[in-house]
Structure formats: C-alpha cells, structure tokens
C-alpha positions as CSV (number, residue, x, y, z in Angstrom):
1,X,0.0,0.0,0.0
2,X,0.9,3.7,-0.9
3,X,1.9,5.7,1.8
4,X,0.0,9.2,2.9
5,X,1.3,12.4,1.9
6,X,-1.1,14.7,2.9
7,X,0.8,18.1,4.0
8,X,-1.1,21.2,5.8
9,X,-0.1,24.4,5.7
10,X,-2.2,27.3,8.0
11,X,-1.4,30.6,8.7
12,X,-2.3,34.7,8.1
13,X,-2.4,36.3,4.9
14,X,1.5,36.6,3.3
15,X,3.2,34.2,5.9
16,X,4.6,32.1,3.2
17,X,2.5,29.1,3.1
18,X,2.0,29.0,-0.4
19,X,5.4,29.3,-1.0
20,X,6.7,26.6,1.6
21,X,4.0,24.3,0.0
22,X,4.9,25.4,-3.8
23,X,8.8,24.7,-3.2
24,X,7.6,21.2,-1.2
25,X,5.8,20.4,-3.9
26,X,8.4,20.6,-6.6
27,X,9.6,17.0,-4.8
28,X,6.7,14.9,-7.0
29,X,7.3,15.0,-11.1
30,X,3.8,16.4,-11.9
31,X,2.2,18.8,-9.5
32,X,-1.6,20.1,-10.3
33,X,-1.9,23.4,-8.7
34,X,-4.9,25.1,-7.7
35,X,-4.5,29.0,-7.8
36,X,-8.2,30.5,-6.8
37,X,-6.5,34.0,-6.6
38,X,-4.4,34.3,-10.0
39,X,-1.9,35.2,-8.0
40,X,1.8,35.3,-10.8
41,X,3.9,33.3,-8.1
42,X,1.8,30.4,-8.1
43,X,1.9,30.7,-12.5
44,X,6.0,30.6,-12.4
45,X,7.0,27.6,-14.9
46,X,3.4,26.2,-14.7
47,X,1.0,25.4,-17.9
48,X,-1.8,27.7,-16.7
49,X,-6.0,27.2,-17.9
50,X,-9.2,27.9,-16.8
51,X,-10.7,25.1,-19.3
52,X,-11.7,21.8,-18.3
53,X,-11.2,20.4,-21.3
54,X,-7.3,21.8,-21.8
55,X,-6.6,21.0,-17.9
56,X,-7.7,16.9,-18.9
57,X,-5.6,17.2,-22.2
58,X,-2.8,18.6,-20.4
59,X,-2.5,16.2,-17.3
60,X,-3.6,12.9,-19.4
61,X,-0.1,12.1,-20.5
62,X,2.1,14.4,-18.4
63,X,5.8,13.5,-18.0
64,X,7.3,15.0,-15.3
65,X,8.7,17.6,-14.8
66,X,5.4,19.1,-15.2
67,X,2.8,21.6,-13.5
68,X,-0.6,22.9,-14.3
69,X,-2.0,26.3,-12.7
70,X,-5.3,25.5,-12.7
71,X,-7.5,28.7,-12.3
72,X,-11.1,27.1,-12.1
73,X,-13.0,29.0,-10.4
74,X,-15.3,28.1,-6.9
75,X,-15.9,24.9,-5.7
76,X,-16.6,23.9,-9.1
77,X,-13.0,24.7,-9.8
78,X,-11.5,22.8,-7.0
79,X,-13.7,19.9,-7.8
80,X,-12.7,19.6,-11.5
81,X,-8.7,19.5,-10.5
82,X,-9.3,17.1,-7.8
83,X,-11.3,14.8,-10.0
84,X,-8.7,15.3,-12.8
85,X,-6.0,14.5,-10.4
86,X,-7.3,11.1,-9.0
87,X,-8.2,10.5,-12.5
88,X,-4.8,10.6,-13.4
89,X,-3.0,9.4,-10.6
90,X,0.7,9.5,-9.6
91,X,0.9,13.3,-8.9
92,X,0.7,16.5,-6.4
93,X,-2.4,18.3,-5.7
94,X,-1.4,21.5,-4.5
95,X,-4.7,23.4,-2.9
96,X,-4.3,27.2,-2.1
97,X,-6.9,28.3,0.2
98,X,-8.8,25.9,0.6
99,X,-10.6,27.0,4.1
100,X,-12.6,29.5,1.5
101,X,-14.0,25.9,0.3
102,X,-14.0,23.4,3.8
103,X,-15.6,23.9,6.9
104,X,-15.0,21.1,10.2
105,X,-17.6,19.3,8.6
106,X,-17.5,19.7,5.7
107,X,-15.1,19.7,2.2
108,X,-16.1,18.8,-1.5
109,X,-17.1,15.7,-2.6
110,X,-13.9,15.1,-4.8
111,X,-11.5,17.1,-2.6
112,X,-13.0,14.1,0.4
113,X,-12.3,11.8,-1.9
114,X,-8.7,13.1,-2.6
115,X,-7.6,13.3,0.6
116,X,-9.8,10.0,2.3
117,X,-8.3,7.6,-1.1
118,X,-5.8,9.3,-2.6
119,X,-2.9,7.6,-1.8
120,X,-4.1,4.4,-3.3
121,X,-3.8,6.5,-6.7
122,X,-0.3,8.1,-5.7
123,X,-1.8,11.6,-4.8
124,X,0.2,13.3,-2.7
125,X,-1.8,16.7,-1.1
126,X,-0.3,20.3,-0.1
127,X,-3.3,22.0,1.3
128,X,-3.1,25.1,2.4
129,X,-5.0,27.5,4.6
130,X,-5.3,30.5,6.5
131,X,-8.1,30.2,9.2
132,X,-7.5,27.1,11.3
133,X,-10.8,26.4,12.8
134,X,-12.1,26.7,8.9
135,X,-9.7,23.8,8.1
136,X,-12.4,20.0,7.6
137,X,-11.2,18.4,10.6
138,X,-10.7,14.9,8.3
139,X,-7.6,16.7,6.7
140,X,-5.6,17.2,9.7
141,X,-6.4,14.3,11.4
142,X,-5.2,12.5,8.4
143,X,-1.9,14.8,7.8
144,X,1.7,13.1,8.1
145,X,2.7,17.1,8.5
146,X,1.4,19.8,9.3
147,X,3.1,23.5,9.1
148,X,1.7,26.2,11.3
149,X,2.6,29.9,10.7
150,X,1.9,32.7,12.6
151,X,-1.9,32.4,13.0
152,X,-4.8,34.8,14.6
C-alpha cells in the first residue's frame, strides 16, 4: 500500500504558506496546482488554464517535470482538478486556500475523496489555509505534516 502524503499548511495572509508548499511540492514529477486568486507566483513555470477540457488534455499524458496552474474558479474549480487528479493518478495536488472551500464538517465531494483515497492512486496533497478552525477536521487528522505559521 501507498503511503499518505497529505501536507497542511495554515497561517495569516502573506506568511509564506503558499510558497513553503509550492517549493515542497516541486519533490513529485507532476504537481496540479490550484490558484483560486491568479496570483503570478503560483503561475511561475506552470502550464496555466481555466478550461476543463485543456486542464484533462494537459495532465492525461504528463511526464514529469510538469505543472498545471489551474485557475477554475469556486468549488466547481476545486472539484474539477481534484477529479482530474485522482483521475490521473501518480501526482501532487497542490490546494491554495482551501478554508474559502471546507468547513470542520465539511469539504467537497472530490476534494473528500482526494484526501480519504488518494494515496491508493499516488496523490500526494499540499493543502493550504489560512483560518485554522475553517480547516475539515478529516484533513488534519489525516496529515503526516502539518506547518503552522503565525496564525490569529
């Protein structure tokens, strides 16, 4: 059996997070990156689309090195990569805020999926937040690390 690699990253607004978790990331061969703010840093070297289409024909037969800045937009948005990336297996998800998308109780159906089975399809997760008690509970209890910045 795969081993988890489910990585957390929490803390205020410019703590470096995001970039911790981007440079982490560039350990796996193909990272799929999820960049809900456009922001340029999280573009740097990356294939970036907003279509679902492009991001499947992209990430279908990827040889690393290789990364996708996926700007999907919404839940919707996070959905679609996370399908696309158990779909293809063998990769990095790397999730930028995603307490804007989770509650304790609560995450997507795909992103639950993701993190619950994706080891079994060699996913390996970088989530990253910046409101703790906004963070579903299932994704640190099932973190091998988890980073804490300064936080309020």
């Amino acid at each position: 059996m795969k081993r988890p690699n489910v990585n957390v990253y929490v803390g205020r607004m410019a703590s470096g997070k995001s970039t911790l978790a981007r440079g982490q990331s560039r350990a796996c061969p193909i990272v799929l990156a999820h960049d809900p703010n456009g922001e340029d840093e999280a573009a740097a070297g990356s294939y970036v689309t907003d279509h679902p289409a492009e991001l499947a024909a992209l990430v279908v037969d990827a040889r690393g090195p290789f990364r996708v800045c996926w700007r999907g937009t919404g839940e919707a948005g996070l959905e679609t990569l996370c399908r696309v990336g158990l779909a293809r297996g063998d990769c990095a998800l790397l999730l930028d805020e995603i307490d804007l998308f989770t509650a304790p109780g609560h995450a997507p159906p795909m992103m639950y999926r993701a993190l619950h089975t994706g080891r079994h399809r060699g996913l390996s997760l970088y989530l990253c937040a910046r409101r703790p008690h906004r963070l579903f509970r299932d994704a640190t209890a099932l973190a091998t690390t988890i980073t804490v910045f300064h936080s309020t």
